[in-house]
N, C-alpha and C positions, 0 to 999 in steps of 0.2 A: 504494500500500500504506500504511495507517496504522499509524504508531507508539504503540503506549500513550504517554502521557508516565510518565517516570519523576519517583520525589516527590524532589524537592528539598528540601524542609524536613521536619525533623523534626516532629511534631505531637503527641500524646500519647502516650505508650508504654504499652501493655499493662504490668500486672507480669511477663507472660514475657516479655515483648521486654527490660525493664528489668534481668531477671536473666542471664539469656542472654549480653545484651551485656555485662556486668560479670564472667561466666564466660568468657567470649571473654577477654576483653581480657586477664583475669588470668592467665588458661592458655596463651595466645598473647602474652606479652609485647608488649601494644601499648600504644603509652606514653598514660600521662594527660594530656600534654599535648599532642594531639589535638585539636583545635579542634572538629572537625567529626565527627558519629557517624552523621551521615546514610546513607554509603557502605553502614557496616557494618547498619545496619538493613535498608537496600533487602536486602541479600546474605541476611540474617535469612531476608526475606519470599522473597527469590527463592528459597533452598534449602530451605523450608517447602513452595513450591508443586514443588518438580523431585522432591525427596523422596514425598509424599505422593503423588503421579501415577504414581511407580514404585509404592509400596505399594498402590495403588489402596484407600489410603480414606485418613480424616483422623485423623491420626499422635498420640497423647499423649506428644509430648516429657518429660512427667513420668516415665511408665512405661516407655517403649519408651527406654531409655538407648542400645542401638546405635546405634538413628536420630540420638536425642538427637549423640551422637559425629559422624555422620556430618554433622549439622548444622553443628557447630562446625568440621569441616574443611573446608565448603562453604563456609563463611566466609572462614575465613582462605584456601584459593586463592583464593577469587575475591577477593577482598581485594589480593592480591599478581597478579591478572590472571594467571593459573593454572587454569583451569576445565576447558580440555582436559586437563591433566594430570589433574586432580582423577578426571574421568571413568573414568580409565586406571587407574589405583594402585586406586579404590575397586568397580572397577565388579562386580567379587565381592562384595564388599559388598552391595550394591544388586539384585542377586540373589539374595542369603540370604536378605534383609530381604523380598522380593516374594514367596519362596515362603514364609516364615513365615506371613505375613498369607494367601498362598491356602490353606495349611491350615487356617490358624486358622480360617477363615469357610469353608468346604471343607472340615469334616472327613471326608466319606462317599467323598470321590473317592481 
């Protein structure tokens, strides 16, 4: 079975990635003296892609502020190695959010 590799270094960040992670941090008291932001970006990308696969389309964290929310607690459990829980507490959540987006684009049904 192959592993993707996961990124190690930080590379150039989007300005959403750059803002994102600056609203993380602030809002989740994570300190500045943090060496390392790599973690927190991969958790960025990874709860971008788990998000957006339950919405079944591609999410405008600008507009769609629930998401936006649910993003930033994707972070911080997985962050603190919590994902299972994460799943558990928000998974209503993530059902709101799937059937918003299937009316949205489904309104005749």
């Amino acid at each position: 079975m192959a592993v993707d590799k996961i990124n190690t270094e930080v590379k150039e960040l989007s300005e959403f990635d750059k803002k994102l992670l600056e609203e993380i941090k602030i809002e989740h008291q994570i300190s500045s003296f943090r060496k390392d932001d790599t973690a927190l970006i991969n958790y960025i990308h990874e709860g971008i892609a788990d998000i957006d696969e339950n919405n079944g389309v591609v999410t405008d964290y600008d507009e769609d502020l629930i998401s936006r929310r649910l993003l930033k607690l994707y972070v911080l459990f997985a962050d603190n190695k919590q994902l299972a829980n994460f799943k558990v507490y928000y998974s209503n959540d993530y059902a709101e959010r799937q059937r918003f987006y299937f009316q949205k684009y489904n309104p005749n049904l």
